[in-house]
C-alpha positions, -999 to +999 in steps of 0.1 A: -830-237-180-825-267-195-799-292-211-812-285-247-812-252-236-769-254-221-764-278-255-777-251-281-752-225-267-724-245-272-738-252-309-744-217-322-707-213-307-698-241-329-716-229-356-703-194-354-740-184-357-727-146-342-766-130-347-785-162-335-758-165-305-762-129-295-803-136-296-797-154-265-783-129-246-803-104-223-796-067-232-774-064-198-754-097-204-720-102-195-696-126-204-662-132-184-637-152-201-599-142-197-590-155-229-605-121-248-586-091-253-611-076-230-619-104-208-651-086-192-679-079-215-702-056-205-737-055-228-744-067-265-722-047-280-692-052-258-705-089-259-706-089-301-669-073-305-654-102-284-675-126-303-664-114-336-627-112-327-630-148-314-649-163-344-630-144-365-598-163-352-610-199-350-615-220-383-635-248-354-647-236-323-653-272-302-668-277-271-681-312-253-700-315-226-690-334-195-708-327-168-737-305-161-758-288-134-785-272-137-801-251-100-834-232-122-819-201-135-785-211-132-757-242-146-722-251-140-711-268-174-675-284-172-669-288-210-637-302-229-626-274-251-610-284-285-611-251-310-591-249-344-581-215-344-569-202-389-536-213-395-538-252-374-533-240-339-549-260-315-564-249-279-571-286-263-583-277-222-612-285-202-633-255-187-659-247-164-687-222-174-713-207-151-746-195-169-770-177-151-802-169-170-835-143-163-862-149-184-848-175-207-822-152-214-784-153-208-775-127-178-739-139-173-714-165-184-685-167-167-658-192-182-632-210-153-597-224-165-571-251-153-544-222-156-521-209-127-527-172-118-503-147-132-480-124-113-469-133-077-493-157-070-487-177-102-449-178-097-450-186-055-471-214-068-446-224-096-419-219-073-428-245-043-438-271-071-401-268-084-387-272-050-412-300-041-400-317-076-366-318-068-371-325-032-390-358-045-422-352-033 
């Protein structure tokens, strides 16, 4: 793997080239991204339904690279995300994607986001940083 290789991702993303995009992904490929209505994608198909639904909703997809490592078969890409999803909304975050790769094809990407974690765990953490504001810290 290579950086033309990471950049060309992100650009058929950008494109919303869905059949080119899906020609880069190994017949087991999975994609993990928690902002799909299944965030787990399990094979092309599973892989291509997300992919629709997510094209489908964005007038721009926009992603620009800011760092990048590359280890052979495998790249951390911290990106900052700005898409243009129909009707103006705007989705402006950074992210972190892990691809992993077997024989020049995509065997996983896994996307990483600056959000808290739901539930408990998200509100504990929300908690404390309310106390810790009022406290002056």
């Amino acid at each position: 793997m290579d950086r033309e290789t990471i950049e060309n991702v992100f650009a058929l993303f950008e494109s919303k080239n869905l059949d080119a995009f899906m020609d880069l992904f190994a017949d087991d490929g999975v994609v993990l991204d928690p902002h799909y209505p299944n965030p787990e994608m399990r094979g092309k198909a599973a892989i291509r339904q997300g992919l629709e639904w997510a094209m489908g909703n964005m007038e721009q997809p926009g992603f620009t690279i800011r760092n990048l490592w590359i280890d052979g078969d495998k790249a951390a890409v911290e990106v900052d995300t700005n898409h243009v999803f129909k009707g103006g909304m705007k989705l402006v975050t950074d992210q972190v994607f892990v691809i992993e790769t077997r024989d020049g094809l995509i065997t996983r990407i896994q996307a990483y986001l600056p959000y808290r974690p739901g539930g408990v765990g998200g509100l504990m953490a929300k908690a404390t940083g309310l106390v810790w504001r009022m406290r002056g810290k």
